[in-house]
C-alpha positions as a Markdown table, in Angstrom:
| # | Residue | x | y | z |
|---|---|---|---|---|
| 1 | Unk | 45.7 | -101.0 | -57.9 |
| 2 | Unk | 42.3 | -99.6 | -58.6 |
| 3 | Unk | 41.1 | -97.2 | -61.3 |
| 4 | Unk | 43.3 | -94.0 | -60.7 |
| 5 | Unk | 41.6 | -90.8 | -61.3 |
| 6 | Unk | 43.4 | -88.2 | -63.5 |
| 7 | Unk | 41.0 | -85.3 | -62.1 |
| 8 | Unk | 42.5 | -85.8 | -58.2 |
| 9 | Unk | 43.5 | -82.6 | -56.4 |
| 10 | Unk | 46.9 | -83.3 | -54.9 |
| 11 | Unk | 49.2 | -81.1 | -53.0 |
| 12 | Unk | 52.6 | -80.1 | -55.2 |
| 13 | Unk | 55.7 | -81.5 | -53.2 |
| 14 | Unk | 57.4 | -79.1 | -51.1 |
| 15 | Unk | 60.9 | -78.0 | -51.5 |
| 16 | Unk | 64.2 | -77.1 | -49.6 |
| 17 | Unk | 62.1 | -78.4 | -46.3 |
| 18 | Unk | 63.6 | -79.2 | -43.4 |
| 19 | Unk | 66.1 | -81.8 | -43.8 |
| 20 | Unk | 65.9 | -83.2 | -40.3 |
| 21 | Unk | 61.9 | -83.9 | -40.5 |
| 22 | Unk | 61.1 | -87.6 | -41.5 |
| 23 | Unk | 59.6 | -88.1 | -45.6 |
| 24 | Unk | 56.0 | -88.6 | -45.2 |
| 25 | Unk | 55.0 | -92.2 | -47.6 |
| 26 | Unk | 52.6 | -94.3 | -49.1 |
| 27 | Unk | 53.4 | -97.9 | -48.8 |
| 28 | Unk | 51.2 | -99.3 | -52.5 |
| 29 | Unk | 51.1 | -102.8 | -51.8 |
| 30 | Unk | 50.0 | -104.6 | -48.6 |
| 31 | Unk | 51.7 | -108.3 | -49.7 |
| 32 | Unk | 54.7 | -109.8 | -47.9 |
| 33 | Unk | 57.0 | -107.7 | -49.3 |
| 34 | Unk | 54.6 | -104.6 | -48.7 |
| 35 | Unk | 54.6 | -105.2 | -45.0 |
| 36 | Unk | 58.6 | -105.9 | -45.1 |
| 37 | Unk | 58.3 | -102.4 | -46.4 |
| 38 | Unk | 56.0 | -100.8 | -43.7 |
| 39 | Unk | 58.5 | -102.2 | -41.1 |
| 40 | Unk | 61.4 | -100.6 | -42.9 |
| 41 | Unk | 59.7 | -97.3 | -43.1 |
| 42 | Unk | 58.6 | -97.5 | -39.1 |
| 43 | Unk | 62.0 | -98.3 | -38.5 |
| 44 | Unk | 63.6 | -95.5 | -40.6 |
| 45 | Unk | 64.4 | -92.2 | -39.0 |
| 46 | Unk | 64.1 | -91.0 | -42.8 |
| 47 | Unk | 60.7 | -91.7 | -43.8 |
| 48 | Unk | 57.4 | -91.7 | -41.9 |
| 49 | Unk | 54.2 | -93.8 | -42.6 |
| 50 | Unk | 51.2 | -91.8 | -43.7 |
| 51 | Unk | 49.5 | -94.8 | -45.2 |
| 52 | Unk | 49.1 | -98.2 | -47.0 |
| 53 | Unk | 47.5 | -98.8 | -50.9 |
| 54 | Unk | 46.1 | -101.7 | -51.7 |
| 55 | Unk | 43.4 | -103.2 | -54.6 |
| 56 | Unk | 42.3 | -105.6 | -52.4 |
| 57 | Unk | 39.3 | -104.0 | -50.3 |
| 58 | Unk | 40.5 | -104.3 | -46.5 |
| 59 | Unk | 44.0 | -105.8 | -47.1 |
| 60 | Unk | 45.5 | -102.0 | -46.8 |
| 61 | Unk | 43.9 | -101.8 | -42.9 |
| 62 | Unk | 44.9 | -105.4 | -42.3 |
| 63 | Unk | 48.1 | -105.0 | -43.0 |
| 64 | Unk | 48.5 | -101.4 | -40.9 |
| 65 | Unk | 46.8 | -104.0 | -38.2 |
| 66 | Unk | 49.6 | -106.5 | -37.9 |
| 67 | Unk | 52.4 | -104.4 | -38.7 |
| 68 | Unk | 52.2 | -101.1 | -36.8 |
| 69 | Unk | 52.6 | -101.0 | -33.4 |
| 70 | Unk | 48.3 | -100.1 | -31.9 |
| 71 | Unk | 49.7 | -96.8 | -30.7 |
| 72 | Unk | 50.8 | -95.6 | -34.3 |
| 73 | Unk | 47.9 | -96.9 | -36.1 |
| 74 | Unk | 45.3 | -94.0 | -35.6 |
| 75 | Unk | 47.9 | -91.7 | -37.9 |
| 76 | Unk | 48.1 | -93.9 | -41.3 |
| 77 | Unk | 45.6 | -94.0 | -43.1 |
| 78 | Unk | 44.4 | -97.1 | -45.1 |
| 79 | Unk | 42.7 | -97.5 | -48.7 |
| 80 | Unk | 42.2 | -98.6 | -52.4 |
| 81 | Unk | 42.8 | -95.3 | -54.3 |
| 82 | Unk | 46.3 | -93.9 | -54.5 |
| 83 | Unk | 45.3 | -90.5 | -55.8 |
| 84 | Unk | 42.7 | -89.5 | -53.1 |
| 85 | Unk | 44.8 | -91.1 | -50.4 |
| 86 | Unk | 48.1 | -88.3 | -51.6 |
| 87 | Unk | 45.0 | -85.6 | -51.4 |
| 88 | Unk | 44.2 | -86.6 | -47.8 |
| 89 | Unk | 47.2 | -87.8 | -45.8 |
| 90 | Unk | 50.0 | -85.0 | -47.5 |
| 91 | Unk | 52.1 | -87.7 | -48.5 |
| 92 | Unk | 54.9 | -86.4 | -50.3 |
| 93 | Unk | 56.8 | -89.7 | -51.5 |
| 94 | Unk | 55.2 | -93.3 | -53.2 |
| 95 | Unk | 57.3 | -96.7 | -52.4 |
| 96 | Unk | 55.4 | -99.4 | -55.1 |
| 97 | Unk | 55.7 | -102.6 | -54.1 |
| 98 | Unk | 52.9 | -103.7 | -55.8 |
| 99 | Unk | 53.3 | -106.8 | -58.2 |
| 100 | Unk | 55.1 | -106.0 | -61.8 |
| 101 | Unk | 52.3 | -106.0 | -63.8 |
| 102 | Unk | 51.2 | -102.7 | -61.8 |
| 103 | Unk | 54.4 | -100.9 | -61.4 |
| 104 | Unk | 53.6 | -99.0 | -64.1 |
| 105 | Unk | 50.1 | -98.0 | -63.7 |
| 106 | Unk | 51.1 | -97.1 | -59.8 |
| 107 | Unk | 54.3 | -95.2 | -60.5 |
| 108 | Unk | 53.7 | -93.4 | -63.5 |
| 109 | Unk | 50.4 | -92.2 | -61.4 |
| 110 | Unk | 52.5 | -91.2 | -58.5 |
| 111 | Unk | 55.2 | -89.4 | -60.8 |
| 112 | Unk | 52.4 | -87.2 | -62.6 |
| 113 | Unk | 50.9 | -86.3 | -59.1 |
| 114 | Unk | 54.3 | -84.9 | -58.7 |
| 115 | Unk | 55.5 | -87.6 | -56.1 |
| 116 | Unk | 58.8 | -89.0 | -56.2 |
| 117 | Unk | 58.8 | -92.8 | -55.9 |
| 118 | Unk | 61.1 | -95.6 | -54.9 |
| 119 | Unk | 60.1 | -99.0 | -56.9 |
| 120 | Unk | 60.7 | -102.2 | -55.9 |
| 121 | Unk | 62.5 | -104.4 | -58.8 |
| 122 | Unk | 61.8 | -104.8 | -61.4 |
| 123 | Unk | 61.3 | -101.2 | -62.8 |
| 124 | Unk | 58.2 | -102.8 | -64.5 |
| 125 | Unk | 57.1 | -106.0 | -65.7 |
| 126 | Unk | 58.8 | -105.7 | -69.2 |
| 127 | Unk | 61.1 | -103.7 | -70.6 |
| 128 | Unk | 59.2 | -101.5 | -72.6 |
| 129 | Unk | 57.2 | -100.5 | -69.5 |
| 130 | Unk | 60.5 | -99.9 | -67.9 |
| 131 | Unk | 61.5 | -97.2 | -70.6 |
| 132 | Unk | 58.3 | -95.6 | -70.8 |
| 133 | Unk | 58.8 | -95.1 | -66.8 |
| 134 | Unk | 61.7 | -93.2 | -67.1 |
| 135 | Unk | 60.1 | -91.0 | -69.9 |
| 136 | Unk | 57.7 | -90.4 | -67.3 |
| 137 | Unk | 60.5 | -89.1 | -64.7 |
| 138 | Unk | 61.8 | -86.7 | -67.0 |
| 139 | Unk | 58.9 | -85.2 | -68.8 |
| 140 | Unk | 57.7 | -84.2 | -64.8 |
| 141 | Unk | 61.1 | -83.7 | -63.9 |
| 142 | Unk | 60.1 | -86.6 | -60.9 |
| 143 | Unk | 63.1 | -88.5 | -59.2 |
| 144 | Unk | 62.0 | -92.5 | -59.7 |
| 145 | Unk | 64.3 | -94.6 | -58.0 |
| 146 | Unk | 64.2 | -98.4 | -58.0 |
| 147 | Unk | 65.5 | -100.5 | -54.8 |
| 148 | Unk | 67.9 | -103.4 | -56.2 |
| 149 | Unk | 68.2 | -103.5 | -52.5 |
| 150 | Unk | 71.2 | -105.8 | -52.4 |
| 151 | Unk | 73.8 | -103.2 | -54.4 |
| 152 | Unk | 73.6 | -101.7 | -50.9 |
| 153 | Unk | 75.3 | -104.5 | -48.9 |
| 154 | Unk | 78.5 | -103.1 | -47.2 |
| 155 | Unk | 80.3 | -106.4 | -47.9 |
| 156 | Unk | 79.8 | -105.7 | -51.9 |
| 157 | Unk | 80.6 | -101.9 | -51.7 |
| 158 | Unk | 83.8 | -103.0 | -49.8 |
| 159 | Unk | 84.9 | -105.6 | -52.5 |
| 160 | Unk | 84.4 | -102.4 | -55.2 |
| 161 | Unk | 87.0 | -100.3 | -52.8 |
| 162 | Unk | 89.5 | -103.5 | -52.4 |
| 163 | Unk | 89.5 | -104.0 | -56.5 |
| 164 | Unk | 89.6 | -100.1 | -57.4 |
| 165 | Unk | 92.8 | -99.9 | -55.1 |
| 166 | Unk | 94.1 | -103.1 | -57.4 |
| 167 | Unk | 93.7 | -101.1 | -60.6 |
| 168 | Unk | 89.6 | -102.2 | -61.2 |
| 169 | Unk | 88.0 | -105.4 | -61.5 |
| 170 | Unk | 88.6 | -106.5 | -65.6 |
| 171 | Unk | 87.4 | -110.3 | -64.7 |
| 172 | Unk | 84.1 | -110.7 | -62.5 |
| 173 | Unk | 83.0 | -114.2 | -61.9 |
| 174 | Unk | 80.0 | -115.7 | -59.7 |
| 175 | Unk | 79.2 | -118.9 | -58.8 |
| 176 | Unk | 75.3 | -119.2 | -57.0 |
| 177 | Unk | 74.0 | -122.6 | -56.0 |
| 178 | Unk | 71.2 | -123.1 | -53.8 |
| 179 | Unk | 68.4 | -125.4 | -53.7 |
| 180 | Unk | 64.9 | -124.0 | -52.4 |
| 181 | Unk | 61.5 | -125.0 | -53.3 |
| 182 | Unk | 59.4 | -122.3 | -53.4 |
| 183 | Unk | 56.5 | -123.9 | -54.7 |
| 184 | Unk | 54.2 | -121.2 | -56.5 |
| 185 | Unk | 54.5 | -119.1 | -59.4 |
| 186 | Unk | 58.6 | -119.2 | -59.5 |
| 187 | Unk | 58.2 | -123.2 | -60.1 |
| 188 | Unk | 55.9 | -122.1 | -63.3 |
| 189 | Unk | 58.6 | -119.4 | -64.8 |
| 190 | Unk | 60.5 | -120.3 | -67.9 |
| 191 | Unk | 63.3 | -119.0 | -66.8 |
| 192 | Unk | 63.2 | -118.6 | -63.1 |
| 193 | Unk | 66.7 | -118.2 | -61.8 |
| 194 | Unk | 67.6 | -115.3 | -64.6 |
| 195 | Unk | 64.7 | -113.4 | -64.0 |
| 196 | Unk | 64.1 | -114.4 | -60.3 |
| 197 | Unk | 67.4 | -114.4 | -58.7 |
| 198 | Unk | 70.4 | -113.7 | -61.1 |
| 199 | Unk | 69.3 | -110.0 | -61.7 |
| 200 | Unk | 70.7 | -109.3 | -58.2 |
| 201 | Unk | 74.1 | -110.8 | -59.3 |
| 202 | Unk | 73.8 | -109.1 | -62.2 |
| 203 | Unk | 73.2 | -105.1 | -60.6 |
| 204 | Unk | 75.9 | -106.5 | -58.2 |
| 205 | Unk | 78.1 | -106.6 | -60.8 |
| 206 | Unk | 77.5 | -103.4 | -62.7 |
| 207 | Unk | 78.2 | -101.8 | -58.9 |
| 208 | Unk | 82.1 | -103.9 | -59.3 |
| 209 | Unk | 82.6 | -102.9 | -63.0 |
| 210 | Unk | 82.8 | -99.4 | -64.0 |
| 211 | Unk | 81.7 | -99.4 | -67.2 |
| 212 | Unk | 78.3 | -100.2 | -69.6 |
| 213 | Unk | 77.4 | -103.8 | -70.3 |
| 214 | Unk | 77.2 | -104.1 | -74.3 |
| 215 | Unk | 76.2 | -107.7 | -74.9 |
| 216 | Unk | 75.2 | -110.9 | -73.4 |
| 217 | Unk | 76.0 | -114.9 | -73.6 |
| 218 | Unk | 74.1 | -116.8 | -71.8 |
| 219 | Unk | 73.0 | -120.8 | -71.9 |
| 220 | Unk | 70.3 | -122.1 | -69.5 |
| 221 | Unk | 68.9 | -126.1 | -69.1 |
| 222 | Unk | 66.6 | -128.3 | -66.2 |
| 223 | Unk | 68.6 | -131.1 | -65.1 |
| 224 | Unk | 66.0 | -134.0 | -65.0 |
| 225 | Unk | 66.2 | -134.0 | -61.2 |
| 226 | Unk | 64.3 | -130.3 | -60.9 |
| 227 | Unk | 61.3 | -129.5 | -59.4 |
| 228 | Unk | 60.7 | -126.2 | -61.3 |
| 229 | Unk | 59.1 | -126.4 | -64.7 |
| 230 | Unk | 61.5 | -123.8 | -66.3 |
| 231 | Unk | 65.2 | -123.7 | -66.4 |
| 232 | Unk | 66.7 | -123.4 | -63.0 |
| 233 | Unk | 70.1 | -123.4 | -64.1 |
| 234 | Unk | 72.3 | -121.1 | -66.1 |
| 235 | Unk | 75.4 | -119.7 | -67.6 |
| 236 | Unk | 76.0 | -115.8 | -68.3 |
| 237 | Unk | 78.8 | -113.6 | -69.5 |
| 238 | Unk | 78.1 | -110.1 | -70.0 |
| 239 | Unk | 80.4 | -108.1 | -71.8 |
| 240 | Unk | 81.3 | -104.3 | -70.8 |
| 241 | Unk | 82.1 | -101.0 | -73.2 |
| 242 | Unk | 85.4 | -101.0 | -70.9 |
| 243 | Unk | 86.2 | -105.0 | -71.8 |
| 244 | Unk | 85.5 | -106.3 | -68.6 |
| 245 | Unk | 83.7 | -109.2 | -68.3 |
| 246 | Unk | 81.0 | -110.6 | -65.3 |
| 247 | Unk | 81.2 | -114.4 | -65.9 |
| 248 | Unk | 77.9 | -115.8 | -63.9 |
| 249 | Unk | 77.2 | -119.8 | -63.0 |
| 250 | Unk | 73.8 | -120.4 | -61.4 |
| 251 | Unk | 71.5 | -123.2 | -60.1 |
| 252 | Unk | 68.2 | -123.0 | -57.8 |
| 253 | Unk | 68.3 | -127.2 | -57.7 |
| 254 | Unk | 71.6 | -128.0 | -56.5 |
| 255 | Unk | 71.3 | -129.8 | -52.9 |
| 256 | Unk | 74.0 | -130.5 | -50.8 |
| 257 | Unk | 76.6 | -127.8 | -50.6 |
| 258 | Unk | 75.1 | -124.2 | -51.2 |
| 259 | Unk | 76.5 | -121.1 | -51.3 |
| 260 | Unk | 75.7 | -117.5 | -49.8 |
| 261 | Unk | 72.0 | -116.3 | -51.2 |
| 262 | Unk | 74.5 | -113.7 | -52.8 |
| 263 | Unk | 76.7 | -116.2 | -54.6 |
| 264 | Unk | 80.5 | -116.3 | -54.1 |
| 265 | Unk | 83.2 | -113.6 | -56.1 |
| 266 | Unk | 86.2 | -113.6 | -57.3 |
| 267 | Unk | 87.4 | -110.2 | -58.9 |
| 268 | Unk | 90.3 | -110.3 | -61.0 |
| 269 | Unk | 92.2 | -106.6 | -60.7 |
| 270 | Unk | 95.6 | -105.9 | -63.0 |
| 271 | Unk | 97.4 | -105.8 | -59.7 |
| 272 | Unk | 95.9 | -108.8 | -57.4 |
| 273 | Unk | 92.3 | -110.9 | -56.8 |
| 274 | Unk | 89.2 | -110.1 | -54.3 |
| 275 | Unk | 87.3 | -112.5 | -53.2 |
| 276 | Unk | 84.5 | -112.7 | -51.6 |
| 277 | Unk | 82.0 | -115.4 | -50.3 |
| 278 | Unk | 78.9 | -113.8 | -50.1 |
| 279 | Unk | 78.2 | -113.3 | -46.3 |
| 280 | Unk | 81.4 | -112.0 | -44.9 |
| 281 | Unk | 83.7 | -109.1 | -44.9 |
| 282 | Unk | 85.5 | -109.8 | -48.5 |
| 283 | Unk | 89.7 | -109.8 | -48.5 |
| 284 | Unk | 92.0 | -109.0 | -51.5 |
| 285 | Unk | 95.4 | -111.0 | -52.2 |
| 286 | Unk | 97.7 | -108.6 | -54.0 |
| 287 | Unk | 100.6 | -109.5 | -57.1 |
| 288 | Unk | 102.8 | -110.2 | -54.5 |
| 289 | Unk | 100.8 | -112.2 | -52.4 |
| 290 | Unk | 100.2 | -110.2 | -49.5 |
| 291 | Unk | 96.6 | -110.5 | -47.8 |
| 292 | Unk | 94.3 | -107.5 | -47.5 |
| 293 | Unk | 91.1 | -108.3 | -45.4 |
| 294 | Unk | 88.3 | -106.0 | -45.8 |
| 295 | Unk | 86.8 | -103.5 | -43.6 |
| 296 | Unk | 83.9 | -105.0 | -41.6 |
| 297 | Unk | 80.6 | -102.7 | -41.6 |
| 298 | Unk | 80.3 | -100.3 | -38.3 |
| 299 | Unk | 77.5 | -101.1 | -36.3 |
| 300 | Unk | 75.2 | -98.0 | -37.7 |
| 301 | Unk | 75.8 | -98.9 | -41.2 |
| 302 | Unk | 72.4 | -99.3 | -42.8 |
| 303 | Unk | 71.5 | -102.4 | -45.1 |
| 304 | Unk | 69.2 | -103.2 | -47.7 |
| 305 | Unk | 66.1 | -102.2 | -47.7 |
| 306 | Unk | 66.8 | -99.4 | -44.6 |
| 307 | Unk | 69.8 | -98.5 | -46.8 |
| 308 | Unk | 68.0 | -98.0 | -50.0 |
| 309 | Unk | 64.8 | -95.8 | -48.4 |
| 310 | Unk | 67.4 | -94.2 | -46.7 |
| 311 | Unk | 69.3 | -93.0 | -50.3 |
| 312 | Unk | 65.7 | -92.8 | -51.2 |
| 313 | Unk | 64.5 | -89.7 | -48.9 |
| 314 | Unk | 67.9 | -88.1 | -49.0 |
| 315 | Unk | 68.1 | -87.7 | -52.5 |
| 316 | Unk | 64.3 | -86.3 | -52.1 |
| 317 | Unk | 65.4 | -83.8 | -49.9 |
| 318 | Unk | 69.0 | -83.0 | -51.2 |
| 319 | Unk | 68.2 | -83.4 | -55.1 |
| 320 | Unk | 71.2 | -85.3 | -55.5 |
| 321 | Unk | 71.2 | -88.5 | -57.7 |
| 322 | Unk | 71.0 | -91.6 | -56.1 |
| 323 | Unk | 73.1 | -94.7 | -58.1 |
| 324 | Unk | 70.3 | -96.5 | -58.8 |
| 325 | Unk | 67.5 | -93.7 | -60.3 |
| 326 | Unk | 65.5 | -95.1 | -63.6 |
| 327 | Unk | 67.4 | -94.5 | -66.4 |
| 328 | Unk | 70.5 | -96.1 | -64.3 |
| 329 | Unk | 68.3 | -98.8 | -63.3 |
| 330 | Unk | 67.1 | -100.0 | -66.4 |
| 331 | Unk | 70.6 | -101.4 | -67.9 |
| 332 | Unk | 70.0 | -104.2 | -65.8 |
| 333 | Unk | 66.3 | -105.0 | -66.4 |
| 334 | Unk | 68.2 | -104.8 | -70.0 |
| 335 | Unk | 71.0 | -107.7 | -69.0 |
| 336 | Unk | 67.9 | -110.0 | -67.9 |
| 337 | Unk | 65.9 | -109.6 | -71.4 |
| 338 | Unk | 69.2 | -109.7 | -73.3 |
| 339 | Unk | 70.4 | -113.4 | -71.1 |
| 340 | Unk | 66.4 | -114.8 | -72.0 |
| 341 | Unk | 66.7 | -114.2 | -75.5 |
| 342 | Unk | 70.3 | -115.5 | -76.0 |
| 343 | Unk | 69.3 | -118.6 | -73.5 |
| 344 | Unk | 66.6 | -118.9 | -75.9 |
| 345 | Unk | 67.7 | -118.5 | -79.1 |
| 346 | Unk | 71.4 | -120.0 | -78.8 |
| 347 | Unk | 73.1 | -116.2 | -79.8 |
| 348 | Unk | 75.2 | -113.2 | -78.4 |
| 349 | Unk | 72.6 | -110.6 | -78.0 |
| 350 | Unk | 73.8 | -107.1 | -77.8 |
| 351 | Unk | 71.9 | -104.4 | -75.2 |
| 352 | Unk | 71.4 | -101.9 | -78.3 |
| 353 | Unk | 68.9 | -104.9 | -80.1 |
| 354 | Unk | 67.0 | -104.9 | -76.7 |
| 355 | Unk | 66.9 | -101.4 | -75.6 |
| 356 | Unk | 66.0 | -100.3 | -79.1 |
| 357 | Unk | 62.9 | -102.4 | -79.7 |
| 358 | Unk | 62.3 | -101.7 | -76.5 |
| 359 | Unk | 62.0 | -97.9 | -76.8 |
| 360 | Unk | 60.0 | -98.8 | -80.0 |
| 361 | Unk | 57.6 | -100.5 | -78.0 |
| 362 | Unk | 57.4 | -98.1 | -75.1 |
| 363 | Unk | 56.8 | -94.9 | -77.7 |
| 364 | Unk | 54.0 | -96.7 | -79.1 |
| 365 | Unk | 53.0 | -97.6 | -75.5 |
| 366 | Unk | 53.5 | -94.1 | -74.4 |
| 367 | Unk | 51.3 | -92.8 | -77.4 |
| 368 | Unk | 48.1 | -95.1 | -77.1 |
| 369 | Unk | 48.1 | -93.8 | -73.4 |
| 370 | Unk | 48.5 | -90.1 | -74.3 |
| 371 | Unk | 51.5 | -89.9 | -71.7 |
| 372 | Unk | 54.7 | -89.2 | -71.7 |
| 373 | Unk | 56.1 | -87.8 | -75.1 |
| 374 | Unk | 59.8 | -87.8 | -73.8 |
| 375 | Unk | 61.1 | -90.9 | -75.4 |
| 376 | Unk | 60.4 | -89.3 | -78.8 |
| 377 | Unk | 63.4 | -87.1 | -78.1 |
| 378 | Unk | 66.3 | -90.3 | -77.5 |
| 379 | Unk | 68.5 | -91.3 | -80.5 |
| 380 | Unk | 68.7 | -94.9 | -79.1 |
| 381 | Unk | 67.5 | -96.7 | -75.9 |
| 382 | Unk | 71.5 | -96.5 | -75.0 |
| 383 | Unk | 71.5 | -92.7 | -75.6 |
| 384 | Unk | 68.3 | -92.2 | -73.7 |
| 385 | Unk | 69.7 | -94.1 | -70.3 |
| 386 | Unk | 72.7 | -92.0 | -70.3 |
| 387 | Unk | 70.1 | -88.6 | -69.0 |
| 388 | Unk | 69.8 | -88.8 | -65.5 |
| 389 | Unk | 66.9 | -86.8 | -63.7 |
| 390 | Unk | 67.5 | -84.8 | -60.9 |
């Protein structure tokens, strides 16, 4: 993102509008995954494209150019400034899909304009950052929702109904093995798969348990045979307030068989098993042995991305909360940080030692950038996540 302007007139967000008009938004961010959002959005009968952000002089027009349709194009607007293009289009909603190392700049920009905003993950590039974003939501009383876009596959929210009618799931396990090669920046990570790829196993699984994750086990190695430069494979228990536990195997360099993208489940319930393999409707085998197969989705059931700017612009327009707002969000940014230091230092590491220093770090960030003074009000990081704005 450019340099963004404190002194920008912007228009305050209406309220109790229409709930049948579309959400004008700013797309910030005209990368791959920025167009995949400007298709969702044209697609949406939520949402409505008033324009496209982007640092990169000309990469905002070029990607209006190949992704909208020539007859839509003379109504978004394109540009580098995210500020003066809220005071000209009368956008009323951000999506940042700008790279990590921005999501805070952009978003907590957005959220003092007034602007609610839906993030793509990660919150923000570190923890800290991620923190000092939801201080941000509640000291302008801004809803700041983050799209873990897979929570909202049908298949998964199905397996949560199948294991709640079983008595809950106590025992989570996952087992992911895929082998792509990437090539780029993921091939450089430390840890790729547990900050790439297993945070979507991990939010999965806080959707199946209903309860807090409290600590974290997790070991990680790079078979000889890899091509990444980090550790593509790894081993993770989490450990819930409730005593459930989400038991995750992993590998990004396992060719031959491979599983779903989404890995395969197995829930164990007090009164039977789910299981599910990732790409299909799951089934549930109760105490007794009888066979339950899942509902399959209806054809108008919304996915993904669609589903999450969907939740998105109704929770805009309704003030309801959606299940994956900030302070909800961050516990699993948490169980990432948490499974890299135990990988790394060879040690249970509880989500109170990370969220803590965390919130350390984020006050003094917070302070240094005369923002948000809300963090200086939370007892404990843990405390602090359990507000939810709206």
């Amino acid at each position: 993102m450019s340099a963004l302007p404190h002194t920008a007139q912007v228009p305050e967000v209406a309220s109790g509008d229409d709930l049948r008009e579309p959400l004008p938004v700013l797309v910030v961010g005209a990368g791959g995954m920025g167009r995949a959002w400007i298709g969702t959005v044209l697609r949406s009968d939520a949402a409505v494209l008033a324009g496209v952000v982007d640092v990169v002089p000309g990469a905002a027009q070029r990607a209006i150019d190949d992704v909208v349709p020539e007859s839509g194009r003379p109504g978004v607007a394109a540009g580098t400034d995210l500020l003066a293009l809220i005071a000209t289009t009368g956008a009323r909603a951000v999506i940042d899909v700008t790279v990590p190392a921005a999501h805070h700049p952009v978003t907590a920009a957005a959220l003092e304009a007034g602007l609610p905003v839906l993030g793509e993950k990660p919150c923000a590039a570190t923890l800290a950052e991620a923190l000092s974003l939801a201080g941000r939501a509640e000291s302008t009383g801004t809803l700041f929702m983050v799209s873990q876009s897979r929570r909202h596959n049908p298949h998964l929210r199905e397996a949560r109904r199948l294991a709640d009618e079983l008595g809950g799931a106590g025992v989570v396990t996952t087992h992911f093995s895929r082998a792509p090669r990437f090539g780029g920046f993921r091939e450089e990570m430390a840890h790729p798969l547990i900050v790439d790829m297993a945070i979507h196993a991990f939010d999965a699984g806080r959707v199946l348990i209903d309860a807090n994750p409290v600590s974290v086990d997790a070991t990680s190695t790079n078979p000889p045979w890899s091509w990444y430069g980090g550790d593509a494979v790894a081993t993770v228990s989490i450990r819930y307030d409730s005593g459930a536990l989400h038991a995750y195997t992993g590998s990004w360099c396992s060719p031959g068989e491979e599983t779903s993208w989404n890995g395969r489940w197995s829930l164990s319930c007090p009164r039977g098993t789910v299981a599910w393999d990732g790409d299909t409707p799951p089934a549930a085998t109760d105490a007794e042995g009888a066979h339950r197969p899942g509902r399959a989705p209806g054809e108008d059931e919304l996915w993904e991305l669609d589903a999450s700017l969907d939740a998105f612009a109704r929770a805009v327009r309704t003030g309801e909360t959606p299940d994956s707002e900030v302070h909800a969000n961050v516990w699993t940014q948490a169980i990432v940080e948490a499974a890299v230091r135990s990988a790394d230092e060879g040690r249970r590491v509880s989500l109170a030692e990370v969220l803590d220093e965390a919130l350390d770090q984020a006050r003094t960030l917070d302070h240094e950038q005369q923002g948000s003074s809300a963090l200086d009000s939370w007892a404990s990081g843990a405390a602090g996540l359990s507000t939810t704005m709206r």
